[in-house]
ZAKEDO-11605 format. One line per field, with one value per residue: residue number from 1; y, z, x of N, C-alpha, C in turn. Coordinates in pm, 1 decimal. Example, Ala and Ser with C-alpha at 12.3 -4.5 7.8 and 13.67 -1.06 7.14 Angstrom:
BEGIN
i = [1; 2]
n_y = [-569.0; -225.0]
n_z = [780.0; 708.0]
n_x = [1319.0; 1285.0]
ca_y = [-450.0; -106.0]
ca_z = [780.0; 714.0]
ca_x = [1230.0; 1367.0]
c_y = [-330.0; 3.0]
c_z = [780.0; 787.0]
c_x = [1320.0; 1290.0]
# end
This chain:
BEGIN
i = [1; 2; 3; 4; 5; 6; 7; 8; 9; 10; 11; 12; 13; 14; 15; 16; 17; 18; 19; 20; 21; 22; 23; 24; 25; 26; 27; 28; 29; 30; 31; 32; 33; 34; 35; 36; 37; 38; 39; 40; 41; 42; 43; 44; 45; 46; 47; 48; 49; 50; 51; 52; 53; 54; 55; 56; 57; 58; 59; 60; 61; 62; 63; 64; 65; 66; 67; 68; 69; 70; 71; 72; 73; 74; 75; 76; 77; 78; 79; 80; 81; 82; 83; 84; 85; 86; 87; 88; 89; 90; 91; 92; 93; 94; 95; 96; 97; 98; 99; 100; 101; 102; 103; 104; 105; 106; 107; 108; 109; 110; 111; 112; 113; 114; 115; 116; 117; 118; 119; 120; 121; 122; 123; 124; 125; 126; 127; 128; 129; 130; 131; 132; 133; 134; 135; 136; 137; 138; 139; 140; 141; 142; 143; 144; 145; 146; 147; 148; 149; 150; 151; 152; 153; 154; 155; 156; 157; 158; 159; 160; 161; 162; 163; 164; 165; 166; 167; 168; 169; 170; 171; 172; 173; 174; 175; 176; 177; 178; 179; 180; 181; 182; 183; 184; 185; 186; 187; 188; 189; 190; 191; 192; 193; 194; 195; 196; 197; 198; 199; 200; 201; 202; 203; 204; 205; 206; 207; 208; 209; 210; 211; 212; 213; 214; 215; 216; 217]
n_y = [-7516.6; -7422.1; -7382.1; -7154.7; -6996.3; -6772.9; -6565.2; -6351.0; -6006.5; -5800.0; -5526.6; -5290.2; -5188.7; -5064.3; -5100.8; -5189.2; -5098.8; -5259.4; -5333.4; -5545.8; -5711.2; -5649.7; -5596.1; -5661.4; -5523.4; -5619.7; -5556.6; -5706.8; -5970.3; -6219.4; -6372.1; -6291.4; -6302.6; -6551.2; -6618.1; -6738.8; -6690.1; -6774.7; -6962.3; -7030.3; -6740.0; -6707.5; -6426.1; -6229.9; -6489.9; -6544.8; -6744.5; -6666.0; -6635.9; -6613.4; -6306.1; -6181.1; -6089.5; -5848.7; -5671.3; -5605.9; -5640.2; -5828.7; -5898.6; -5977.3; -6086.7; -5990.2; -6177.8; -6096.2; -6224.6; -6328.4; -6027.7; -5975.1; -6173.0; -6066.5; -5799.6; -5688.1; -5531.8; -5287.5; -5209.0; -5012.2; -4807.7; -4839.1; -5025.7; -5304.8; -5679.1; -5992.9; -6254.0; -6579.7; -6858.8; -7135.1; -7473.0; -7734.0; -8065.9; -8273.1; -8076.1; -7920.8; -7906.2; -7642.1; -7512.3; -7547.9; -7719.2; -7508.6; -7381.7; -7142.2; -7072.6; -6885.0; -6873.2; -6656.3; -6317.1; -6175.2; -5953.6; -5738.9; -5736.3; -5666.2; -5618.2; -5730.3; -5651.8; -5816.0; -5751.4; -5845.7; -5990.3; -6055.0; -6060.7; -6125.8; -6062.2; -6134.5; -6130.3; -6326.3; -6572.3; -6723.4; -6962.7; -7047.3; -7149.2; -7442.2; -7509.7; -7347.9; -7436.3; -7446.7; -7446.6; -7561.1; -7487.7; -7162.4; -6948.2; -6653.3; -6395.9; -6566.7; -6666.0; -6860.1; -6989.4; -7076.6; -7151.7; -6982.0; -6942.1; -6938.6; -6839.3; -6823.0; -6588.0; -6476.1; -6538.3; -6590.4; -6543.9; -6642.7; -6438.1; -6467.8; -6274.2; -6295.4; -6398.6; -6168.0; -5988.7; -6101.5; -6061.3; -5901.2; -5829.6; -5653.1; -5433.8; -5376.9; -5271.9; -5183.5; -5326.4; -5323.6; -5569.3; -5897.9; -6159.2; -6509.7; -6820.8; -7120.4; -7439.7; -7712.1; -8007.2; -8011.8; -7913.0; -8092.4; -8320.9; -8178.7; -8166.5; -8427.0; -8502.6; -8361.5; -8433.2; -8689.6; -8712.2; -8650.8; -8524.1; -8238.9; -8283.4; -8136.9; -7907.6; -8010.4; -8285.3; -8445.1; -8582.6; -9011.9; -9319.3; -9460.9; -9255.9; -9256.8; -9485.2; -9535.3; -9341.4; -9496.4; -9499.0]
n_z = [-22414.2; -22264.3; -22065.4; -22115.3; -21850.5; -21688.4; -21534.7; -21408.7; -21502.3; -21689.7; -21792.4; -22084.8; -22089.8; -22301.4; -22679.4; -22909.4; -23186.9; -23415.7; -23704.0; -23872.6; -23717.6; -23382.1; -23003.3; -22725.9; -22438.4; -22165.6; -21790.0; -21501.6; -21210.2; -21049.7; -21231.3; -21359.6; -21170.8; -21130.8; -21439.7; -21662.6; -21919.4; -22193.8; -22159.7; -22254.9; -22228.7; -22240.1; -22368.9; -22393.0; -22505.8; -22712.9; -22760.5; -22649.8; -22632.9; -22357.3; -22365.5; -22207.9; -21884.9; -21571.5; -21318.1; -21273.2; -21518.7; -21807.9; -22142.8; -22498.9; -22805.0; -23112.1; -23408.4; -23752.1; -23902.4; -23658.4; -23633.7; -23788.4; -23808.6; -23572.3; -23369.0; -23193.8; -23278.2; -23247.5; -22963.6; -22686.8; -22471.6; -22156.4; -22204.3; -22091.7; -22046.3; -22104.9; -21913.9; -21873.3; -21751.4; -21883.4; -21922.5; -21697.7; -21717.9; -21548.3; -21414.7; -21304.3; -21523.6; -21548.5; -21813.7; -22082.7; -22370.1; -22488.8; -22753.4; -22744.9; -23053.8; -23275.9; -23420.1; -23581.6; -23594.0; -23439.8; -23361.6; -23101.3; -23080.6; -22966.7; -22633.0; -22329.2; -22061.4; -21771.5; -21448.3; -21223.4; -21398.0; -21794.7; -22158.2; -22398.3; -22774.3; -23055.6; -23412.5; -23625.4; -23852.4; -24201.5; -24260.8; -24017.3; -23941.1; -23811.8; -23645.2; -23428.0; -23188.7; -23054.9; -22712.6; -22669.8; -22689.0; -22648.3; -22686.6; -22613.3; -22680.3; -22515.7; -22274.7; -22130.5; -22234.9; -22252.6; -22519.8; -22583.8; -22759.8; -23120.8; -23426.7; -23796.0; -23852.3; -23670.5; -23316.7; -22908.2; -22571.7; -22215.5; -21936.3; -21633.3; -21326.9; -21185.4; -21406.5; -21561.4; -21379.4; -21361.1; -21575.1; -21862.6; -22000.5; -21897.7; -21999.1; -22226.1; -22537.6; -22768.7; -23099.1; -23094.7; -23156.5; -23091.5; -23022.7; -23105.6; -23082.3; -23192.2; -23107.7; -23020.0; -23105.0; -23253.7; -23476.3; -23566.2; -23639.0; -23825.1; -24000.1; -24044.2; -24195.8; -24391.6; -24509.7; -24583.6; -24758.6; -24699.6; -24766.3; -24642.0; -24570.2; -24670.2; -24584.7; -24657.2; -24724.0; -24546.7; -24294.2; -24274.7; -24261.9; -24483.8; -24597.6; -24385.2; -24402.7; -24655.6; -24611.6; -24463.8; -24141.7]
n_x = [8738.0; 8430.4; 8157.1; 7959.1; 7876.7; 7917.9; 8203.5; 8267.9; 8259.5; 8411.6; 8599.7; 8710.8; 9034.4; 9159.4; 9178.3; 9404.8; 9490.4; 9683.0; 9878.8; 9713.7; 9555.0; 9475.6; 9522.0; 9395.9; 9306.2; 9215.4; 9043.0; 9000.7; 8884.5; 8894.6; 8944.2; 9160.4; 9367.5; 9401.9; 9484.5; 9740.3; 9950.3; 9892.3; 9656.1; 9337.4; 9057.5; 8738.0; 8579.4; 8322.7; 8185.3; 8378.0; 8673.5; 8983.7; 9294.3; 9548.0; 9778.2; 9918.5; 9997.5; 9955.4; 9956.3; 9606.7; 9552.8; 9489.1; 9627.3; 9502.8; 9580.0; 9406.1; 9308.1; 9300.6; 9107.9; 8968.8; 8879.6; 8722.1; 8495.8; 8363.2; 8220.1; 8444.6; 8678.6; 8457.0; 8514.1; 8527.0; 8729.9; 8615.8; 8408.6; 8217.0; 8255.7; 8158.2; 8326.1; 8448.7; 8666.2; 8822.1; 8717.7; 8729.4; 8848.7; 8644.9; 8492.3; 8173.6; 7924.6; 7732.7; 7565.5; 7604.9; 7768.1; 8030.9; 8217.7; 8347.9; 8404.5; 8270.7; 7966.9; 7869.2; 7699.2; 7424.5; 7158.5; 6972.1; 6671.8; 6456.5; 6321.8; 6109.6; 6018.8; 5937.7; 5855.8; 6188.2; 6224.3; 6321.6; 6242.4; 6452.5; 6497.5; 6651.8; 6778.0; 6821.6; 7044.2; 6915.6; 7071.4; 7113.6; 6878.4; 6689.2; 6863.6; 6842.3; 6625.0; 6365.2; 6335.7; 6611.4; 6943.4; 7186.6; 7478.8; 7497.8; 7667.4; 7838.3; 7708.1; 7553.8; 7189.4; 6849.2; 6641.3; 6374.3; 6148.8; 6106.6; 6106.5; 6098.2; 6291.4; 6429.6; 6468.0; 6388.8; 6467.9; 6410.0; 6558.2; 6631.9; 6648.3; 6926.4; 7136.2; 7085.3; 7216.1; 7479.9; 7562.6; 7668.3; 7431.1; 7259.5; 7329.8; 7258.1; 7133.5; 6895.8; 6924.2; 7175.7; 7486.5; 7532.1; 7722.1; 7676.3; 7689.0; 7596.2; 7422.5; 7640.9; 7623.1; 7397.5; 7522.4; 7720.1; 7527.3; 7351.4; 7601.5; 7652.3; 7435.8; 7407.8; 7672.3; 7607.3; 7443.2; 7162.3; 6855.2; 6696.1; 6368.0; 6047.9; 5810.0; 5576.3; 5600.1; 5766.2; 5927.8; 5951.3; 5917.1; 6008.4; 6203.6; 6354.9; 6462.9; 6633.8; 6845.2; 6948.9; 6875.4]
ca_y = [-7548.1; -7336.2; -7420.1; -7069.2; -6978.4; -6660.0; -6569.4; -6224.1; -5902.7; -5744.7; -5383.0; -5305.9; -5068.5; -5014.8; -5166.3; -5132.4; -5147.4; -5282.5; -5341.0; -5566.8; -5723.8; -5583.7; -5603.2; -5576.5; -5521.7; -5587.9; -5500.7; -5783.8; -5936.3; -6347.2; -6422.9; -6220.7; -6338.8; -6703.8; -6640.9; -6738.6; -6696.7; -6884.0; -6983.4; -6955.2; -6731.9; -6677.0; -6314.2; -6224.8; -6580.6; -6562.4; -6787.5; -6573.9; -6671.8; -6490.1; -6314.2; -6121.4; -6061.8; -5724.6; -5593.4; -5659.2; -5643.3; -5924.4; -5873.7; -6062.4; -6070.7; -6020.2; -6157.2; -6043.4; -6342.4; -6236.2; -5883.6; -6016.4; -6260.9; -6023.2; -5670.8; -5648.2; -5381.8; -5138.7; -5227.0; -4870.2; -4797.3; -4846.4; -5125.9; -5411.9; -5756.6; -6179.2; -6344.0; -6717.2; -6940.6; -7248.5; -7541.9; -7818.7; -8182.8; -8323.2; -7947.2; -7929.8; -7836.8; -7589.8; -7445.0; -7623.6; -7737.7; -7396.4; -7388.6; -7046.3; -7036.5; -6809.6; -6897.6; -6542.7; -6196.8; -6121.8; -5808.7; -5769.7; -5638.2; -5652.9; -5640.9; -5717.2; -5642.2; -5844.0; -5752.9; -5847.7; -6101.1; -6020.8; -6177.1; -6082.3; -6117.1; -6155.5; -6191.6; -6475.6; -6582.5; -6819.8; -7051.3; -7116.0; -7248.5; -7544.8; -7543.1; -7285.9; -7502.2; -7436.3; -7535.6; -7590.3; -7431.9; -7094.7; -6878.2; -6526.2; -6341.0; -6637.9; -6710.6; -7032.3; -6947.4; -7146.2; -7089.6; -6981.4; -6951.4; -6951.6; -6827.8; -6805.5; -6492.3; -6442.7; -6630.2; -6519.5; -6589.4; -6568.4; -6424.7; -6440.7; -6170.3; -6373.9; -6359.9; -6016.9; -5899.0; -6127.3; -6047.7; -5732.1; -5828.6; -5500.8; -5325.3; -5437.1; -5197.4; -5245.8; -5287.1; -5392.5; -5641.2; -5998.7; -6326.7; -6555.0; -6977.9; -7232.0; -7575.6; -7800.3; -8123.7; -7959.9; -7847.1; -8202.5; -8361.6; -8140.8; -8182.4; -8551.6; -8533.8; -8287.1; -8464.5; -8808.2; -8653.3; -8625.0; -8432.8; -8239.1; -8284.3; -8054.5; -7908.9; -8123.1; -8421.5; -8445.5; -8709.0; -9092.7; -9507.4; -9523.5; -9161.3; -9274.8; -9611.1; -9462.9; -9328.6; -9602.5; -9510.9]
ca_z = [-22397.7; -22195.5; -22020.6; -22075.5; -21730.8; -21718.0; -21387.8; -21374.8; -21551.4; -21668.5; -21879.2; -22178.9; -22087.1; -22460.2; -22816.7; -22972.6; -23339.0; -23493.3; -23874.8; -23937.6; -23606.4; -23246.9; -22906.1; -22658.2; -22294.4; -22071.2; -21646.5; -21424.8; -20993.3; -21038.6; -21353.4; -21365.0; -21051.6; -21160.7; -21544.7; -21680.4; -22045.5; -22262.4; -22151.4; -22300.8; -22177.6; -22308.9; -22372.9; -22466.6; -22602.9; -22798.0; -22690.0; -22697.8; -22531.1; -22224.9; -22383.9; -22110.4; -21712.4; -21537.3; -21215.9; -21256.4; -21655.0; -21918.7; -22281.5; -22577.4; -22949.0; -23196.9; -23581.3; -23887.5; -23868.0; -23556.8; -23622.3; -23935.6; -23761.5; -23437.6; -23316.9; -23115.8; -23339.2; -23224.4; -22857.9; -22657.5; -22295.7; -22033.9; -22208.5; -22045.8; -22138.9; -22040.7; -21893.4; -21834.9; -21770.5; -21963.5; -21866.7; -21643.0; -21690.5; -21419.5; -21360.7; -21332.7; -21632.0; -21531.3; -21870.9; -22176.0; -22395.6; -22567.3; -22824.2; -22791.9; -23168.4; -23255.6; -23585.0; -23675.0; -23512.7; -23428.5; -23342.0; -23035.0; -23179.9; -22830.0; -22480.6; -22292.3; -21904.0; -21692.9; -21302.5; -21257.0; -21533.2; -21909.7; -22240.2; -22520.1; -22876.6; -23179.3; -23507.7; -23689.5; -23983.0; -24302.2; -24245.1; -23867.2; -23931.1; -23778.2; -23539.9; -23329.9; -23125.1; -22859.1; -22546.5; -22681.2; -22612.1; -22737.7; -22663.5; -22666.5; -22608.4; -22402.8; -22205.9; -22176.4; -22274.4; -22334.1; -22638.8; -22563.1; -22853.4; -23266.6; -23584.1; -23864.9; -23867.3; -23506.5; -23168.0; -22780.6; -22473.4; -22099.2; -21894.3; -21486.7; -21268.7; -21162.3; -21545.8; -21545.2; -21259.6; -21333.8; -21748.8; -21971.2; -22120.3; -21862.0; -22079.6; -22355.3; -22603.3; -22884.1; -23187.5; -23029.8; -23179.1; -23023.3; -23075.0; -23118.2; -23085.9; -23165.0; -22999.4; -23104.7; -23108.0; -23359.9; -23571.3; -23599.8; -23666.3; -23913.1; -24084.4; -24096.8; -24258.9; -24513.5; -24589.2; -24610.6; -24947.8; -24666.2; -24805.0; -24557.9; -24641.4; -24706.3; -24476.1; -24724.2; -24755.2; -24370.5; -24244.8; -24301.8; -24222.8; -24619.4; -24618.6; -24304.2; -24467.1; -24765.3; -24604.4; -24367.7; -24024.5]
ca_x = [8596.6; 8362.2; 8041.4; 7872.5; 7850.4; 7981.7; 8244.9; 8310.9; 8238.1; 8533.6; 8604.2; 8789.7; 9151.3; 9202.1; 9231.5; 9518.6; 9487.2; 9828.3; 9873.0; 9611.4; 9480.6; 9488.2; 9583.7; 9307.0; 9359.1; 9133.7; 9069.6; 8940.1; 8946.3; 8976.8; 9015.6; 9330.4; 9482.1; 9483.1; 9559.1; 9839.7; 10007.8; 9904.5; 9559.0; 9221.4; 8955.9; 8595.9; 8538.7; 8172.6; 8192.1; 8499.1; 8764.1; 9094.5; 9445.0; 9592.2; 9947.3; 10057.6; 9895.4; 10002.6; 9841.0; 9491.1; 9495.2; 9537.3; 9608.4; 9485.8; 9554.2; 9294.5; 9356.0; 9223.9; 8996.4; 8850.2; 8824.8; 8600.2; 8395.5; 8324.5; 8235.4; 8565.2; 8651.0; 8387.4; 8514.9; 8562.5; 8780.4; 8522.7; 8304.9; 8242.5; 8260.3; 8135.3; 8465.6; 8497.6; 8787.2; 8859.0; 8634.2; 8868.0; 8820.4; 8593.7; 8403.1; 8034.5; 7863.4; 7640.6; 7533.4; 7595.8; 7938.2; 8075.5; 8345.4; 8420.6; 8412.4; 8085.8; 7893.9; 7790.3; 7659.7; 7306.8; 7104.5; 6911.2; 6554.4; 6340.8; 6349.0; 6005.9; 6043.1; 5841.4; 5937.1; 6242.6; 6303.6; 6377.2; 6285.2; 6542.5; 6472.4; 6753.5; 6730.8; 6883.6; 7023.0; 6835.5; 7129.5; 7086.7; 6753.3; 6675.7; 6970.1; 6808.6; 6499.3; 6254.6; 6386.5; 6722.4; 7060.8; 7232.5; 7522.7; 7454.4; 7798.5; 7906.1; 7602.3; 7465.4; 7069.7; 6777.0; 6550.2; 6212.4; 6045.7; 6139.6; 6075.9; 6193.4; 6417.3; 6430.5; 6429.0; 6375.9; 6568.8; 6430.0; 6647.3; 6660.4; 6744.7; 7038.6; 7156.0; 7060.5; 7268.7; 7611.5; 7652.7; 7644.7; 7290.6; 7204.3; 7356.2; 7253.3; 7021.8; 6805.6; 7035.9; 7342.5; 7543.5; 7581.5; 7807.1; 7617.2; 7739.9; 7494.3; 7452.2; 7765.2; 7572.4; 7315.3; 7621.0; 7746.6; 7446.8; 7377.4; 7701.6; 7651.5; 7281.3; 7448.1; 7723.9; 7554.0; 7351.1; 7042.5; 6817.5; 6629.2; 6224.0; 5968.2; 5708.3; 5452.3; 5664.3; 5756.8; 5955.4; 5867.0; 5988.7; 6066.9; 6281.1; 6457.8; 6536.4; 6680.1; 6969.9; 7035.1; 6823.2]
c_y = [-7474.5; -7380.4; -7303.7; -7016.7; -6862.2; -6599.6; -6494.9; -6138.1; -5829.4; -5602.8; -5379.9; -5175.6; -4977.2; -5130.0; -5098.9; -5146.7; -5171.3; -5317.0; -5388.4; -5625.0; -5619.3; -5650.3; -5562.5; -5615.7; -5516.1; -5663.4; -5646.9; -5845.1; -6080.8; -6410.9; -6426.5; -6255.0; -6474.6; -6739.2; -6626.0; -6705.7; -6821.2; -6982.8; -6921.3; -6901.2; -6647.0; -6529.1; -6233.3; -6310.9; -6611.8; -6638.7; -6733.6; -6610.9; -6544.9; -6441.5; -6259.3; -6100.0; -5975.1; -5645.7; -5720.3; -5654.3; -5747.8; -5860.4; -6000.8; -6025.0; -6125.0; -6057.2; -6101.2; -6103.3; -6321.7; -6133.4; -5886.4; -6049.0; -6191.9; -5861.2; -5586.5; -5505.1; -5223.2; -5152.3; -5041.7; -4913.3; -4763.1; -4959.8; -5229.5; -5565.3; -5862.0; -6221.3; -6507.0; -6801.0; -7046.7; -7321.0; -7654.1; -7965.4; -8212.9; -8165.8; -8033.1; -7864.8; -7732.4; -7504.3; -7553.2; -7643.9; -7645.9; -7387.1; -7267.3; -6981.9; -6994.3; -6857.6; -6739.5; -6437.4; -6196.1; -6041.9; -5846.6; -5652.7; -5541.8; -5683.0; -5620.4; -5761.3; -5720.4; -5840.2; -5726.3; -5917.7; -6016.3; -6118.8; -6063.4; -6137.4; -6075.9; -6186.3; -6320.4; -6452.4; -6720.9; -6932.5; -7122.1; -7188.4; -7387.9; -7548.9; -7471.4; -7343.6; -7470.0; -7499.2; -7593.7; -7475.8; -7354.1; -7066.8; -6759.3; -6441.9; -6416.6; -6710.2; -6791.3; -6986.1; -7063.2; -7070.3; -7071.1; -6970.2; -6903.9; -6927.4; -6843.8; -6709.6; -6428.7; -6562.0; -6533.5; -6577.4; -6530.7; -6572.9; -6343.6; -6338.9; -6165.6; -6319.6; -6242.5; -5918.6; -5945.8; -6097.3; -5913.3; -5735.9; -5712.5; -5390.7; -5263.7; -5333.6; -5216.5; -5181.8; -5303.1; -5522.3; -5793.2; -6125.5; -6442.7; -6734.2; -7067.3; -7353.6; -7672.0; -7910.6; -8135.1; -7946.0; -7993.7; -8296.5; -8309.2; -8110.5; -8297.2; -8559.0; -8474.1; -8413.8; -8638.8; -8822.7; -8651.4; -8506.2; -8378.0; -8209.6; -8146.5; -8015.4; -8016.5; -8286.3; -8465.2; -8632.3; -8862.9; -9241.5; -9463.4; -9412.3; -9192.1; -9369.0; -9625.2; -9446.4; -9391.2; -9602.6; -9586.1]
c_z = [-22275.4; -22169.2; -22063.4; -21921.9; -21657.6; -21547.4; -21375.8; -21532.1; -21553.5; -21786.4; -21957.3; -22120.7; -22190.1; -22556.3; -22862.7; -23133.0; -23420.7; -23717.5; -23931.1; -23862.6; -23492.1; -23148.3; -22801.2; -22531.0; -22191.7; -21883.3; -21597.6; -21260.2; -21040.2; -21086.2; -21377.9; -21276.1; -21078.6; -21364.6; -21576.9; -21863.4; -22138.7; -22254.5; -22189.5; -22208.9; -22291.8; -22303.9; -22478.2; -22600.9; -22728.4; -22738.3; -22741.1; -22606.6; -22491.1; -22316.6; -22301.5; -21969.8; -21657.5; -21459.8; -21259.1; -21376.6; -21724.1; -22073.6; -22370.1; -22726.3; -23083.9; -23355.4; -23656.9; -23862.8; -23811.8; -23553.4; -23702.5; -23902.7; -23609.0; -23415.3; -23217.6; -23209.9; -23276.9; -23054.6; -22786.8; -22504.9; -22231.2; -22105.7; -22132.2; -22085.2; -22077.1; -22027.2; -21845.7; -21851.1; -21847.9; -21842.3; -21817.7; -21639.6; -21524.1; -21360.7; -21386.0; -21464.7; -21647.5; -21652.1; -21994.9; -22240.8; -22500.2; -22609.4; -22764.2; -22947.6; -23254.9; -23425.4; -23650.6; -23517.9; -23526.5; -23369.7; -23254.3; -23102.9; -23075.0; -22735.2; -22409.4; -22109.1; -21829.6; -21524.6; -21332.0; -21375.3; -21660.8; -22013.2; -22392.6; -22665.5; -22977.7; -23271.5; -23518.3; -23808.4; -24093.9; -24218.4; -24102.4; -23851.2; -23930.7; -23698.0; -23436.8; -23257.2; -23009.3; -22748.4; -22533.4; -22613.2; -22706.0; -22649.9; -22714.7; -22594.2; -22473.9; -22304.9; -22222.4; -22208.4; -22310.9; -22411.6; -22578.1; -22624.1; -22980.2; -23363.7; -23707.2; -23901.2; -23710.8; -23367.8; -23022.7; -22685.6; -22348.1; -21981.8; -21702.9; -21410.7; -21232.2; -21292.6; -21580.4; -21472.2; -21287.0; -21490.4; -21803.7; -22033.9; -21983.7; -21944.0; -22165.3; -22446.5; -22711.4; -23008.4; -23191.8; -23097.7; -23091.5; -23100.0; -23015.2; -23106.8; -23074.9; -23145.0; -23092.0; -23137.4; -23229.9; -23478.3; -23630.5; -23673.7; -23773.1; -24064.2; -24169.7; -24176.6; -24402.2; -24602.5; -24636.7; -24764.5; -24828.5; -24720.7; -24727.1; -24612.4; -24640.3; -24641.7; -24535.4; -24703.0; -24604.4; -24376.1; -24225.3; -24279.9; -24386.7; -24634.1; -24518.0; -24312.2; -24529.7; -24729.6; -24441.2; -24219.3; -24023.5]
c_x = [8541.7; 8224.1; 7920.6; 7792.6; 7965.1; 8060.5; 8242.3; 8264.8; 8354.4; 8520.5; 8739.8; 8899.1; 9148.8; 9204.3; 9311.9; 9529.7; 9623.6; 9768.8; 9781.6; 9487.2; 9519.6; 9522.8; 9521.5; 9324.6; 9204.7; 9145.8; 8956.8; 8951.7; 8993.1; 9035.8; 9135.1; 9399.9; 9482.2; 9491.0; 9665.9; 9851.2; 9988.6; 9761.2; 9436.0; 9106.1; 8825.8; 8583.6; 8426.0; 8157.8; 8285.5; 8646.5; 8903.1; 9193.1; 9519.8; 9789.7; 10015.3; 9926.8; 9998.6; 9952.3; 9717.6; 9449.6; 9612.5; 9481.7; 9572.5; 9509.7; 9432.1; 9347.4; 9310.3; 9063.2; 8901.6; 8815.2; 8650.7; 8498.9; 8288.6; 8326.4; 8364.2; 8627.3; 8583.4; 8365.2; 8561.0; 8656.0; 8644.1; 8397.0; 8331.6; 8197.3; 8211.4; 8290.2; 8436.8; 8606.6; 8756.0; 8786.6; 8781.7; 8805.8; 8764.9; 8488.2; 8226.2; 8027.1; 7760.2; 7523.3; 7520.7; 7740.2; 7935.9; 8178.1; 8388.1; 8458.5; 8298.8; 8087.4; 7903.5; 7776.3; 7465.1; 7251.6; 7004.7; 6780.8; 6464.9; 6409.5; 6225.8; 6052.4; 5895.2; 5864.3; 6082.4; 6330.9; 6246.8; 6334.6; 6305.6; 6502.6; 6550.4; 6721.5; 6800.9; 6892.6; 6948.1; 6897.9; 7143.9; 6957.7; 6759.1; 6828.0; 6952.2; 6685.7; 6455.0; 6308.7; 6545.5; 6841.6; 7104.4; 7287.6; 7494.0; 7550.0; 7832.3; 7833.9; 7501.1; 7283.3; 6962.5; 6651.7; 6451.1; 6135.2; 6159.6; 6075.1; 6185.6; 6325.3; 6432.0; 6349.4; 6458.4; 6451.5; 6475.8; 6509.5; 6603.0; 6733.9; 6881.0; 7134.5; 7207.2; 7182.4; 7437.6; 7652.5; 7607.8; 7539.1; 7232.5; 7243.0; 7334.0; 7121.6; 7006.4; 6920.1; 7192.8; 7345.6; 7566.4; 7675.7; 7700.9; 7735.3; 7616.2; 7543.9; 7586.3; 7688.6; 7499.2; 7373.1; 7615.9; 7619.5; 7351.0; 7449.3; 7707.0; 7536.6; 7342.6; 7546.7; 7746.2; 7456.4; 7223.8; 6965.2; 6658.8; 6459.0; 6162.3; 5853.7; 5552.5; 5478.1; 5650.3; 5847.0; 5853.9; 5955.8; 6088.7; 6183.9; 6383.3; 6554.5; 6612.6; 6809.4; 7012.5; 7000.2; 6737.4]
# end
């Protein structure tokens, strides 16, 4: 579990492409001096376990799975990446609660500069609708985010110089690929409406006493 609160900025050594997953190595300062084997760390929101530490570089194995689900694939030597350690019973929460296990990929469309602050705009997919909300909570390669505005096939993010200055969204250019994790809470609560037979209303219909009654609120 991960807060989204991103510690360090770290760069890719190499991918190693083996038979069907990989083997990706990557260069970091604190992270790496207190990981051990066998522990998870967040990497541009992907939670991936430490298999080996060596100098100032830790390796990780990628599966099939993840190759599928994530741009790691089209990772190069000298990119750089979001690192966070594993969240520790009793930490602050400074961000929000992050599986590490991304829904999907989304495409950064915009980037509107105001000074020094930033507001980013992604598409989205059909199926995230209604789990993405105004003022709510997203990961966007790892980084805790709040919504700033919503549509239907795309939502915005603004983003603090702070932000700006400690994660790879400087890097970041129109068309680029992101990992995406939406809110867990949203997920669940979602899951349960689904798999209660809720049947979510209709912008005509609209929520009502007698529809909420129905299935037991």
């Amino acid at each position: 579990m991960f807060t989204g609160i991103i510690q360090e900025i770290g760069q890719v050594v190499r991918l190693e492409r083996q038979e069907r997953g990989a083997r990706l190595l990557l260069r970091a300062g604190e992270i790496t001096k207190s990981a051990k084997v066998g522990e998870s760390i967040s990497t541009n929101g992907v939670c991936l376990t430490v298999t080996q530490v060596q100098g100032g570089v830790f390796s990780t194995d990628l599966s099939p799975e993840t190759l599928r689900h994530t741009y790691f694939s089209r990772l190069k030597t000298g990119d750089f990446v979001n690192l966070e350690s594993a969240l520790r019973l009793g930490d602050r929460i400074g961000g929000h609660l992050v599986t590490g296990h991304i829904d999907g990929l989304a495409r950064l469309v915009s980037i509107r500069r105001e000074g020094a602050y930033a507001t980013f705009c992604f598409t989205t997919h059909s199926k995230w609708r209604g789990l993405i909300v105004h003022k709510g909570s997203v990961a966007v390669d790892g980084i805790s985010l709040t919504v700033a505005d919503c549509q239907q096939d795309r939502f915005s993010v603004a983003v603090i110089p702070q932000t700006l200055k400690e994660t790879i969204l400087q890097y970041k250019k129109l068309g680029d690929p992101v990992h995406l994790e939406l809110d867990m809470i949203g997920k669940y609560v979602q899951g349960l409406l689904l798999n209660s037979g809720f049947v979510v209303p209709t912008e005509s219909g609209g929520l009502s006493r007698e529809l909420l009654s129905r299935y037991g609120y």
